[in-house]
N, C-alpha and C positions, 0 to 999 in steps of 0.2 A: 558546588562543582567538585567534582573529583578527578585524578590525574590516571585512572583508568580507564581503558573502554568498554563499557558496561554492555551486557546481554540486553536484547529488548524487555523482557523479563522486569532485569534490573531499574533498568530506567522510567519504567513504568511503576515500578515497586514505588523508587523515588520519588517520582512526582506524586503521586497519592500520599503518600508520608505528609508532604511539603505542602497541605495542602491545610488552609486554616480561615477563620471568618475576620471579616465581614466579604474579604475578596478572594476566596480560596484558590479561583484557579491564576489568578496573577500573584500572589504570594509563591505560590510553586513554580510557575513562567519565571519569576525573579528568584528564588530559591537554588533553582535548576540549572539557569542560564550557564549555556558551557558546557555542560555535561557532553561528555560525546560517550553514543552509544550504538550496535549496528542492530543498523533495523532491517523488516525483514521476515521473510516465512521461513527460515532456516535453512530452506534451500540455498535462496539466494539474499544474499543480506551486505548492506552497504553502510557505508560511516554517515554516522545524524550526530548533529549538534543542536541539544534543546533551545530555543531563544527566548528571550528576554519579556518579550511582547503574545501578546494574545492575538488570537484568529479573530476575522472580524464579527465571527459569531460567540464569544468569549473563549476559544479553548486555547490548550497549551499546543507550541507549534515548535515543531523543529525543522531544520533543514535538513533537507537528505542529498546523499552525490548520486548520480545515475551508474548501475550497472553495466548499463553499454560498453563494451569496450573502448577507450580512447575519448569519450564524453567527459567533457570537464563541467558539464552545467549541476547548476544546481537546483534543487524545490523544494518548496514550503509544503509541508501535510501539518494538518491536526492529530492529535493524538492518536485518534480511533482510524488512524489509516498508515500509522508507522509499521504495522506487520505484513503492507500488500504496495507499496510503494517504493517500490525500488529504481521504475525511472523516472527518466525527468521528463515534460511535457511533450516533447517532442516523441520522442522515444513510449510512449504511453500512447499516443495517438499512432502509431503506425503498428501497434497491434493490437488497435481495435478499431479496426476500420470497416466503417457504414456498408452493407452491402445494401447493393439496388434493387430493384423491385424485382429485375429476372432472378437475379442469386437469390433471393428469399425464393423465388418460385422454383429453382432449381433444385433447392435444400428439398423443400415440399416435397416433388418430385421424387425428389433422389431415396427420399426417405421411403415415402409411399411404397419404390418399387420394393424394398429391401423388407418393409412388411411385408408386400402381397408374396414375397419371394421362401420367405420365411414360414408364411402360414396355407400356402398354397401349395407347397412342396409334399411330391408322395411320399409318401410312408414307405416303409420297408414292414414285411408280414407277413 
């Protein structure tokens, strides 16, 4: 653990370092644990603290805080998703939200005309 707070970068440098046999990625999960680091696309990047414990698929997992403004929750990702995870559950699902069978048909539509608009327009000559 260190008393910095590390670039995504870094923290990932870390955990790779930290990483050794017979149980590599829980050697680094315990190696790690504590680290805090912001994770993130560089745009937008929020305070992660690595944990202790493995994902239930083996990997190393941190918690991350939500971007949201005024959001106090927190969420667990796996490694390979500390650079695109920035909200929390709630906050992840309201923007990406299922469209229904019209809004697909709409999209279609919308699209369709903006080709025919595109390649059906006269020429100048």
């Amino acid at each position: 653990m260190t008393d910095k707070t590390l670039t995504l970068a870094e923290a990932k440098s870390l955990v790779r370092s930290s990483y050794g046999t017979p149980q590599s990625n829980q050697n680094a999960a315990t190696t790690c644990a504590g680290t805090v680091f912001l994770a993130g696309n560089g745009k937008v990047e929020v305070l992660a603290t690595i944990l202790p414990t493995l994902s239930g698929k083996g990997k190393v997992q941190a918690e991350l805080a939500c971007s949201k403004e005024g959001c106090a929750k927190t969420h667990i990702r796996e490694q390979s998703d500390w650079h695109q995870s920035v909200n929390c559950r709630d906050h992840a699902l309201s923007t990406k939200t299922k469209l229904t069978d019209e809004g697909k048909l709409a999209n279609k539509v919308a699209a369709a005309q903006a080709f025919l608009a595109k390649h059906t327009a006269p020429t100048e000559g």
